[in-house]
VOBA-1610 file (N, C-alpha, C; in pm, whole numbers, padded with zeros to 5 digits, always signed):
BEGIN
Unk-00362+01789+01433Unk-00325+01710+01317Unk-00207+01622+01356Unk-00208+01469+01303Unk-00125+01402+01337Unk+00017+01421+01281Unk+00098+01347+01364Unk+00263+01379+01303Unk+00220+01334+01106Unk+00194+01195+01063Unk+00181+01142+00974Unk+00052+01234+00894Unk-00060+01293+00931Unk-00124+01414+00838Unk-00035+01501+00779Unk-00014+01551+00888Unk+00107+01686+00871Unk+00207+01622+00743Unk+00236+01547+00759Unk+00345+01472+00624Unk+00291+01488+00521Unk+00110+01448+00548Unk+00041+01389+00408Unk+00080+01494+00348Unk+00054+01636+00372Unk+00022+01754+00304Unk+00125+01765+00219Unk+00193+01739+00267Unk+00352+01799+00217Unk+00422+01638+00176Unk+00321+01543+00145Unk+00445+01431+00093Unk+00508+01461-00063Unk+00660+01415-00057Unk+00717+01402-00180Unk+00645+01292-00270Unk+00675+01339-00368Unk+00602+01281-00502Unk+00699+01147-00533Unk+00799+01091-00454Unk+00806+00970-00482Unk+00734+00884-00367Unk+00731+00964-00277Unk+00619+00865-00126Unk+00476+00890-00223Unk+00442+00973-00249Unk+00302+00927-00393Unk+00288+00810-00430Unk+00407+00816-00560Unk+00439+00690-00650Unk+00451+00544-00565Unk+00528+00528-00450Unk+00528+00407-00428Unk+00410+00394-00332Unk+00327+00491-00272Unk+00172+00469-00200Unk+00119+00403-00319Unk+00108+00450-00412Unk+00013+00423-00507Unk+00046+00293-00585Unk+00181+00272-00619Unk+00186+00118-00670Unk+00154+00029-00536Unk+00203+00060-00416Unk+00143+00002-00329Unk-00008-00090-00351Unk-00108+00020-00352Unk-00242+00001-00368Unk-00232-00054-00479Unk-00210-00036-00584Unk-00208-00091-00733Unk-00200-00231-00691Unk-00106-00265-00608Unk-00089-00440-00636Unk-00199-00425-00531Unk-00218-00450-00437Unk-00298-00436-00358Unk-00433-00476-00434Unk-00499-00435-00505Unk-00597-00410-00627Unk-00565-00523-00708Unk-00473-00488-00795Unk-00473-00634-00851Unk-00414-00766-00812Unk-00425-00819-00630Unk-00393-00951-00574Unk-00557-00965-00551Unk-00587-00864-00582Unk-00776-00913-00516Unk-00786-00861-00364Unk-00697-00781-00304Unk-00688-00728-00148Unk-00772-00595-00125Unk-00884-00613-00036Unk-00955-00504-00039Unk-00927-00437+00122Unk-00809-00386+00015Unk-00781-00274+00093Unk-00706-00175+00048Unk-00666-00041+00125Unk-00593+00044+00071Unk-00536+00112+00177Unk-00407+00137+00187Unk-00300+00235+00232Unk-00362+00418+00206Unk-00359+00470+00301Unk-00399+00613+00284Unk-00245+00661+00344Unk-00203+00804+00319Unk-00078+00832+00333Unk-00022+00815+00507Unk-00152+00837+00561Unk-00082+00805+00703Unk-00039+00715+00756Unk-00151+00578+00712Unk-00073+00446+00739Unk+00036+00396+00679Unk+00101+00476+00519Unk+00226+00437+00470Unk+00325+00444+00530Unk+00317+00600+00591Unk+00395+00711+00665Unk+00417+00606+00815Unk+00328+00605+00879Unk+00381+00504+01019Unk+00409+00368+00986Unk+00371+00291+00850Unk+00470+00172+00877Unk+00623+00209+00813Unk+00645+00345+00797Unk+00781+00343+00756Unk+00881+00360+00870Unk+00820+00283+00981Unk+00906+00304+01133Unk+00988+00158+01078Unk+00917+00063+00973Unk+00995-00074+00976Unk+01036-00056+00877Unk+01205-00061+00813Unk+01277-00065+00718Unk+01244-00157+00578Unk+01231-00298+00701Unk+01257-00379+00572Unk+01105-00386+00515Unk+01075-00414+00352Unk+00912-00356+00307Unk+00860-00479+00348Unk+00898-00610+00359Unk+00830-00765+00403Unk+00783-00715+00559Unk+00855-00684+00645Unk+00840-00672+00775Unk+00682-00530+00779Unk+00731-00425+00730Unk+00551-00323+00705Unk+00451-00432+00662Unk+00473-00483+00547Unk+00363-00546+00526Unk+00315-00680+00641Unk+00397-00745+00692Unk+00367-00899+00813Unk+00286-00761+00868Unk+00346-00612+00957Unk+00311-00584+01048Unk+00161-00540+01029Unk+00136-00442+00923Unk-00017-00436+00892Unk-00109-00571+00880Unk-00052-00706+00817Unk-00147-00774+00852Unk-00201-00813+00984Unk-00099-00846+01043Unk-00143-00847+01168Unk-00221-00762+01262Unk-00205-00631+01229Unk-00309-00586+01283Unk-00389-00558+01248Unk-00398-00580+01106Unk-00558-00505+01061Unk-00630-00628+00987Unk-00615-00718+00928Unk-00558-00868+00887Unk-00542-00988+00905Unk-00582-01058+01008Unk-00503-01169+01115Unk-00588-01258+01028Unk-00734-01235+00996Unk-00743-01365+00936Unk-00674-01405+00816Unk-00617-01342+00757Unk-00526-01415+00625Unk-00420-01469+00635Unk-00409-01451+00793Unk-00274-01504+00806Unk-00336-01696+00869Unk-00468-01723+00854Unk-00498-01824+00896Unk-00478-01898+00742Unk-00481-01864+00636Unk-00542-01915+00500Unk-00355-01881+00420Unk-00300-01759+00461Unk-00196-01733+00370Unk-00075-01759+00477Unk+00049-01786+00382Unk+00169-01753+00472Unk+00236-01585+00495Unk+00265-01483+00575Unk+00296-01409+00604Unk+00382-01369+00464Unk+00466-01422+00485Unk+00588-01410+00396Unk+00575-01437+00266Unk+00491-01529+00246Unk+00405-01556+00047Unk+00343-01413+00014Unk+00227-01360+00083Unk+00147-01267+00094Unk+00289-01125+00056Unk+00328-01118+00154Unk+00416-00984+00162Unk+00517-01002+00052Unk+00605-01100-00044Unk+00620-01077-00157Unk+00538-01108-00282Unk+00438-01148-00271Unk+00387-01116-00344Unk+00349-00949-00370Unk+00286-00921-00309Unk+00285-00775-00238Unk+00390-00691-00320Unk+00496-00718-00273Unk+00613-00686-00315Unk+00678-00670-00475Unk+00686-00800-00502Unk+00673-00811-00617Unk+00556-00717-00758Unk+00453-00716-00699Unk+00377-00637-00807Unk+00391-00519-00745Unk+00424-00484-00641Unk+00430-00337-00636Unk+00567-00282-00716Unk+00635-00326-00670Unk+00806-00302-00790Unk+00784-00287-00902Unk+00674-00370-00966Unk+00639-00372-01107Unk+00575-00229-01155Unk+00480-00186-01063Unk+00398-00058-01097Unk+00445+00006-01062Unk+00533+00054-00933Unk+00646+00160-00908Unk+00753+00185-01019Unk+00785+00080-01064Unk+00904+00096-01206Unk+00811+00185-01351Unk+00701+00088-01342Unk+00656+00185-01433Unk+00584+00320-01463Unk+00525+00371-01313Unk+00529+00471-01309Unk+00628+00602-01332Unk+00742+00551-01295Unk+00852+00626-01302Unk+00911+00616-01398Unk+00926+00539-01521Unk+00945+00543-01631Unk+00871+00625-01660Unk+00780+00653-01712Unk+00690+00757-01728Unk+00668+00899-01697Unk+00743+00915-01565Unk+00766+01026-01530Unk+00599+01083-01451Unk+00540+00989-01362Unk+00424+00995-01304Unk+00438+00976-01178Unk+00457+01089-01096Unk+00502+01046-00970Unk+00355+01087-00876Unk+00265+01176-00878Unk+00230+01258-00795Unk+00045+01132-00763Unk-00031+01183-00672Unk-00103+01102-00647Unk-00215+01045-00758Unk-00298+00959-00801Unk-00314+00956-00956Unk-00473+00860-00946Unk-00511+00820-00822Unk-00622+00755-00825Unk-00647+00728-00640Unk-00762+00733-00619Unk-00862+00755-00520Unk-00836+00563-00481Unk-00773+00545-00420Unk-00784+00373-00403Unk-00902+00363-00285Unk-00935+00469-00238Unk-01067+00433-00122Unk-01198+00434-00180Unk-01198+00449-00279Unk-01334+00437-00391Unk-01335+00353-00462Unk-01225+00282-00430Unk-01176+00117-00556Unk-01255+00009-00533Unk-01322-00005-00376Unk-01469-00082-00393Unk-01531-00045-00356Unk-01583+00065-00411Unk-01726+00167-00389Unk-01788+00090-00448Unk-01969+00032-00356Unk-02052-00029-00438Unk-02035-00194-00492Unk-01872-00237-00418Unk-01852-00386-00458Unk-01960-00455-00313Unk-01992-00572-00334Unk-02068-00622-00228Unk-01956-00691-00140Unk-01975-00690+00014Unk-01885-00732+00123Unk-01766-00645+00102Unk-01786-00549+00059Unk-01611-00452+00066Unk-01706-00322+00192
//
């Protein structure tokens, strides 16, 4: 089991909350894709959250970086994730709360 599995098991319920607003914006920019806890867990080798996000596009991503700017993309990103992280936690909803790898189950080209 990887260093970053081994985490999954045992992640704190605020690495939950911000995985999951993560995906949330993610979802609603129209980005089909989703963060699973391991890939959260290893881009947290880069501090700043603009710099995780440039770095996943690039590697998993490159064509959007032909159509988007790096840095538009990643606050945007940013921006709606803050939004759903705040309000989760207002709420007092920290723990994992939806399946984002089933979020285009059945969409066509996902």
């Amino acid at each position: 089991m990887s260093r970053a599995s081994t985490a999954a098991h045992s992640a704190h319920p605020a690495v939950w909350a911000e995985l999951d607003a993560y995906n949330a914006s993610f979802h609603d920019l129209g980005l089909r894709w989703h963060w699973d806890v391991d890939t959260f867990l290893d881009l947290q080798a880069h501090t700043d959250p603009g710099e995780r996000i440039r770095r996943y596009l690039e590697a998993r991503h490159p064509h959007l970086l032909r159509a988007y700017d790096a840095e538009f993309l990643a606050s945007a990103i940013e921006v709606r994730k803050n939004g759903f992280h705040k309000a989760r936690v207002a709420i007092g909803d920290t723990g994992p709360c939806f399946d984002w790898a089933q979020s285009s189950a059945g969409e066509l080209g996902a």
